[in-house]
N, C-alpha and C positions, 0 to 999 in steps of 0.2 A: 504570578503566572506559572504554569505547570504542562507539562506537555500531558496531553490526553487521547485515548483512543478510543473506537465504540463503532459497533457496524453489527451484521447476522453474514453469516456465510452459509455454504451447503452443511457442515456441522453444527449448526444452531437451530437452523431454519429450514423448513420446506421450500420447493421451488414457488408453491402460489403465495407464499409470503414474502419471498427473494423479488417477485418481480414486482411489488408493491413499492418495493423502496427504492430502484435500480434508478441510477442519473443516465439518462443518455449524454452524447457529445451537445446536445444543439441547448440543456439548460445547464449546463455544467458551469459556465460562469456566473450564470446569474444565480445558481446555487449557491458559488462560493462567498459573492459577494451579498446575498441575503444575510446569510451564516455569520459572518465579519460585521453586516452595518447592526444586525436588529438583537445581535449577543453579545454578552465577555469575552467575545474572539479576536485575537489577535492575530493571531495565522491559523489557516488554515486548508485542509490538502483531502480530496475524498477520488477514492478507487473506486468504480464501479463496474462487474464485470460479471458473468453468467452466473459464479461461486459465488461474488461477494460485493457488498456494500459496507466501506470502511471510511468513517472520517477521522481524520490527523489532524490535531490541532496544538494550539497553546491558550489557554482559558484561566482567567479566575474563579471561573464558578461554571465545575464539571457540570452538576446535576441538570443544567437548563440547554444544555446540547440536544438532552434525550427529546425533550418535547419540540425541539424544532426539526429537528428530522420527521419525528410520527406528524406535526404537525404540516410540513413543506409535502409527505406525501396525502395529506388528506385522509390521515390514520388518528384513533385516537391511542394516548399513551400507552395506555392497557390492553392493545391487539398486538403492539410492536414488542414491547417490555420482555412476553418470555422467552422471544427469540434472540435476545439484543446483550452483546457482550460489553462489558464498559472497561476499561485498562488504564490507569494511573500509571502516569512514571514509568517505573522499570518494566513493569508489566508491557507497556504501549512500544517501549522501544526492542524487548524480544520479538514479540507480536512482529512488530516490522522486520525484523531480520529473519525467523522464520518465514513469512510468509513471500519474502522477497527469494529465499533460499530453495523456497519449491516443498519445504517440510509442512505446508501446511494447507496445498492444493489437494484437491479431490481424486489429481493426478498424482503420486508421489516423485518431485522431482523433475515436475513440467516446466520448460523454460519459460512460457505464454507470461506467468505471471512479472515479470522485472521487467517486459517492455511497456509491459500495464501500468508499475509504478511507475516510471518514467515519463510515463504520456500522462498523469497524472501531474508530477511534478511539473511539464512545461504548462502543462493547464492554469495550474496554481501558480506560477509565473505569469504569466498573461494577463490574470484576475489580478493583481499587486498582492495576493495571500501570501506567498511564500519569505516567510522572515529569518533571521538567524537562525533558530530553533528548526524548524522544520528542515530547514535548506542541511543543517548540521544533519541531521537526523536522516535525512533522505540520502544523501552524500555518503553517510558511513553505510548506512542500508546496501547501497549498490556493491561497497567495496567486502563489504560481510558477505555478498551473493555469489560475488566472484571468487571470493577466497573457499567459499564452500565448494563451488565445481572445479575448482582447479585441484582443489587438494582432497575430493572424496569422489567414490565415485553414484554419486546421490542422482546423476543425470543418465546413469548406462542405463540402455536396455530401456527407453521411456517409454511406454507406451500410452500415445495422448489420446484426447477425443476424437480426434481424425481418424487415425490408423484402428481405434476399437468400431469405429463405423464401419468404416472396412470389415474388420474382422465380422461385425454379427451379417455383413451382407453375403459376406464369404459363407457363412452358414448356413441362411436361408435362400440364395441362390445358389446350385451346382455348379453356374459358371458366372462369374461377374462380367467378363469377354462380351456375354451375350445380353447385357442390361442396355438400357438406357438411360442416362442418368441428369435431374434436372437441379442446376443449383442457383437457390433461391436468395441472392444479396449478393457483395462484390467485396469482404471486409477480409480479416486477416484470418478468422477461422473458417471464411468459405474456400480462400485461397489453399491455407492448409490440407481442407479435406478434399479438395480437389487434385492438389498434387499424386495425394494416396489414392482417390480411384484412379486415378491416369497412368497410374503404375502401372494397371490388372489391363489395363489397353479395354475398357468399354466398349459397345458400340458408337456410341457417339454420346457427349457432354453438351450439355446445353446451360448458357447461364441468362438469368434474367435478374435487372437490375433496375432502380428506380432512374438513376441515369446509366446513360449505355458507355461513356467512356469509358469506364471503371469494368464493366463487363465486359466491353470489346478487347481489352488489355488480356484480361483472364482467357478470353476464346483464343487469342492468338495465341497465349502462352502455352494452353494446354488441347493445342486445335479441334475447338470446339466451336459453337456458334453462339447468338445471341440472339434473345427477344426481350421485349419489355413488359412491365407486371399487367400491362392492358390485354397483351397476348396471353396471358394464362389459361382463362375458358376453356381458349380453343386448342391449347399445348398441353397442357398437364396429364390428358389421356395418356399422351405418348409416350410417357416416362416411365419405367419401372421402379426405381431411387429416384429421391425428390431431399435434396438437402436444404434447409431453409434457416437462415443467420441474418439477418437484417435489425437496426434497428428502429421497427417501427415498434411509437407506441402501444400499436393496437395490430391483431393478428391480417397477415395478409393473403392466406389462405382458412378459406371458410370452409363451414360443414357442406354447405350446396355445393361451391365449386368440389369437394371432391365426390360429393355422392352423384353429380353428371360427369364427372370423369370415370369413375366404376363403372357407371354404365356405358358409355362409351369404349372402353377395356373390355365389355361384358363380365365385368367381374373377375377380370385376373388381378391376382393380390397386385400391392402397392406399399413401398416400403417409405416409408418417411422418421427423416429426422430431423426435429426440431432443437436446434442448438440457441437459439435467442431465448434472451430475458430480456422482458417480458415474453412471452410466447408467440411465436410466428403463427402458427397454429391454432386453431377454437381447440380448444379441450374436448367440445361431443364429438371431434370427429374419432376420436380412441373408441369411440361406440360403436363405431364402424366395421362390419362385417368386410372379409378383404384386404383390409390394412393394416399395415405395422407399422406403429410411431413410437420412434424413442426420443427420449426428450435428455437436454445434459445431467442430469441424476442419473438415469437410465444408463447411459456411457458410460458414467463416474465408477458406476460399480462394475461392468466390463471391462474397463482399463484397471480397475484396480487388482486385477487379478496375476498373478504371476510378476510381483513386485520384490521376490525376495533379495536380489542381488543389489537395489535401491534401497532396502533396508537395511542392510549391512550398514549403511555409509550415514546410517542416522544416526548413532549413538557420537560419530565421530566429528559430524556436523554439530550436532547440539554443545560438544564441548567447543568447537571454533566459537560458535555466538555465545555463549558462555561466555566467553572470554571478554566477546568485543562489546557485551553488555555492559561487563564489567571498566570496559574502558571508558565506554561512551559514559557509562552515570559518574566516574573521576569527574570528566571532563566538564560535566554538565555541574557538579557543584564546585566545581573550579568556576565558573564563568561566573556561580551564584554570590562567590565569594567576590567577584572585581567592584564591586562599588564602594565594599568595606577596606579592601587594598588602595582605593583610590585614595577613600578619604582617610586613609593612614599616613601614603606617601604626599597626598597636598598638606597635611600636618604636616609633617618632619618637615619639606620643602620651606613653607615659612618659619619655622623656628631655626630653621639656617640660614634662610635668607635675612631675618630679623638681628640674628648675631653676626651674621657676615656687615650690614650696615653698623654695626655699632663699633667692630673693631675696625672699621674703613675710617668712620670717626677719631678715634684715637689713634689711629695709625696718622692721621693729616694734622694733628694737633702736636705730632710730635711726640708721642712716647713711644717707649724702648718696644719695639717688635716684639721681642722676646717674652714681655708679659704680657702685652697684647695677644698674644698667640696662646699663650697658657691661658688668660681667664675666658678668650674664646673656646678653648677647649675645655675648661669647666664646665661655663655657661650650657653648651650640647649638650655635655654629659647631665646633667643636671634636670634640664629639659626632659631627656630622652627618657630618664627615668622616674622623671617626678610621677607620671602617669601610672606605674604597674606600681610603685611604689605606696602610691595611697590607695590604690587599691587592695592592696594585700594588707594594709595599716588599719583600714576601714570593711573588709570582710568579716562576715560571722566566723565561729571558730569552724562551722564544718566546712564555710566555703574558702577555707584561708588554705587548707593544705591544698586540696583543688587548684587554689590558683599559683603556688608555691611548686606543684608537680608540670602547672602550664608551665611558668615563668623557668624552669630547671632545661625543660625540651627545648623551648624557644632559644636560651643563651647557652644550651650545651655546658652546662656547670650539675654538680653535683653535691650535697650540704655535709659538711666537716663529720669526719669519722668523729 
């Protein structure tokens, strides 16, 4: 069994191939446990999130992961293949540490991504997936992510998807003050980007949500109001920004509803951003006369700009996980090593126990302790080394010095000047 890794991210993959493969919350367990009953999976753990689609596992047989993912989305092998990264071993467990560490977001240095692991890991908890391996792996993950932001400064100066939304509306409105602003979902990156317009003091914030608790929470927080997505029709003219993060399968604003919303506006432009994977959004409506719609690609590259003081603290980052690579694979061939430790110390154990009954014996018949005790301490010695003994007796000539340089490390001895 091997720990493995394999996923497409916005580095590998386009956005219409990212949302092909994307787990929402509502199949995420029956993912996991597809994955585990119908594969060579033992544990198993998958992230799924606007940038990326990654499955964590422990497998005997890497290669048949690949076709159950292209197959679970109703892909075939050969559409997923040239976007799809595969990671063995060391490889899989940098992978995690970078990418938990924010070095490997679209954002350089964005926190979003570790509560994504995390919410991952309780998932894979819940499914019965998560086993030694992974739980180890995840575990040291978090404490790699923390050690990076404490000790570089890889998090200053972030600028995330929210705040670049902000910024291009800053651009294309003269005054944000005077927008109205509609947001589409009630999750953690509608919350975000709604903090940042409510900075600029909008005219008024409106959210709509599939349920209104979740929305109603958000209006009060950021005193704004609420409608539900049945209200749209009749709502959506009135909006200038339109932010839409939901995860619905399938897009929840259409090309009609917006081409009767422009007309209603009479055609004053319409700025929309679509931050969901799969897309909240139909795609013709970027056809659309009037509108601006960015999509998380679109941001990624706006946030990427003006990263230099984030980049500083790369080189310094990479040597921490370096490091704790290098811990974690000791570690992991230590663990490889406990079965052959076992049945080393259940050896020795009964060859003491076998000698210990035999000098109990002669000890109750009445002889002198004193050689009792000596030819028990023959007998161990004896034992103990009958083993390396025939084997270094019974080696070929080139594997005899080989096991004579083991057997020198192992008893700390060195052979006659």
């Amino acid at each position: 069994m091997q720990l493995y890794a394999f996923g497409v991210n916005h580095q590998t993959a386009p956005l219409a191939m990212r949302e092909q493969v994307v787990f929402n919350a509502e199949i995420l367990l029956h993912a996991l446990h597809d994955l585990v009953d119908r594969r060579p999976v033992r544990e198993a753990a998958i992230i799924s999130t606007c940038n990326r689609t990654e499955v964590y596992c422990a497998t005997a047989e890497p290669p048949g992961v690949i076709e159950w993912l292209a197959g679970y989305h109703r892909l075939k092998p050969r559409e997923l293949e040239p976007y799809l990264y595969q990671l063995p071993e060391q490889r899989a467990v940098k992978h995690a540490f970078r990418v938990a560490s924010g070095l490997d977001s679209m954002v350089l240095g964005e926190p979003q991504i570790l509560g994504q692991f995390k919410n991952a890991v309780r998932t894979a908890q819940a499914a019965g997936t998560l086993g030694w391996l992974l739980n180890k792996l995840f575990q040291s993950t978090f404490s790699v992510a923390k050690t990076v932001r404490s000790e570089t400064e890889i998090g200053a100066s972030t600028v995330s998807m929210a705040s670049a939304a902000v910024q291009l509306a800053g651009r294309i409105y003269p005054r944000i003050e005077d927008q109205r602003v509609l947001f589409i979902g009630a999750g953690e990156m509608i919350e975000l980007t709604a903090a940042h317009f409510a900075a600029h003091h909008p005219r008024n914030l409106t959210f709509a949500n599939r349920t209104t608790v979740r929305a109603q929470h958000l209006a009060e927080r950021f005193l704004g109001r609420t409608i539900t997505l049945n209200d749209l029709p009749g709502q959506l003219a009135l909006h200038d920004i339109v932010v839409c993060c939901t995860a619905s399968p399938i897009p929840v604003v259409g090309k009609g509803l917006v081409e009767s919303a422009l007309k209603a506006r009479k055609h004053l432009p319409m700025l929309m951003f679509d931050l969901a994977v799969p897309r909240d959004i139909e795609t013709e409506v970027a056809g659309l006369d009037d509108v601006f719609i960015y999509t998380v690609d679109d941001l990624g590259k706006i946030a990427r700009d003006g990263m230099d003081t984030r980049r500083n603290a790369v080189a310094q980052a990479e040597v921490i996980i370096e490091n704790h690579v290098t811990d974690f694979m000791h570690w992991l061939g230590a663990r490889e090593l406990v079965p052959t430790i076992r049945a080393l110390r259940d050896g020795a154990e009964r060859s003491r126990r076998h000698a210990m009954e035999r000098a109990v014996r002669r000890l109750n018949r009445g002889e002198d302790p004193k050689l009792v005790l000596e030819l028990l301490s023959r007998q161990l010695t004896n034992k103990f080394l009958h083993a390396p003994m025939h084997a270094i007796n019974h080696a070929s000539q080139e594997d005899r010095e080989t096991l004579a340089e083991v057997l020198r490390r192992l008893h700390h001895t060195q052979p006659p000047e």
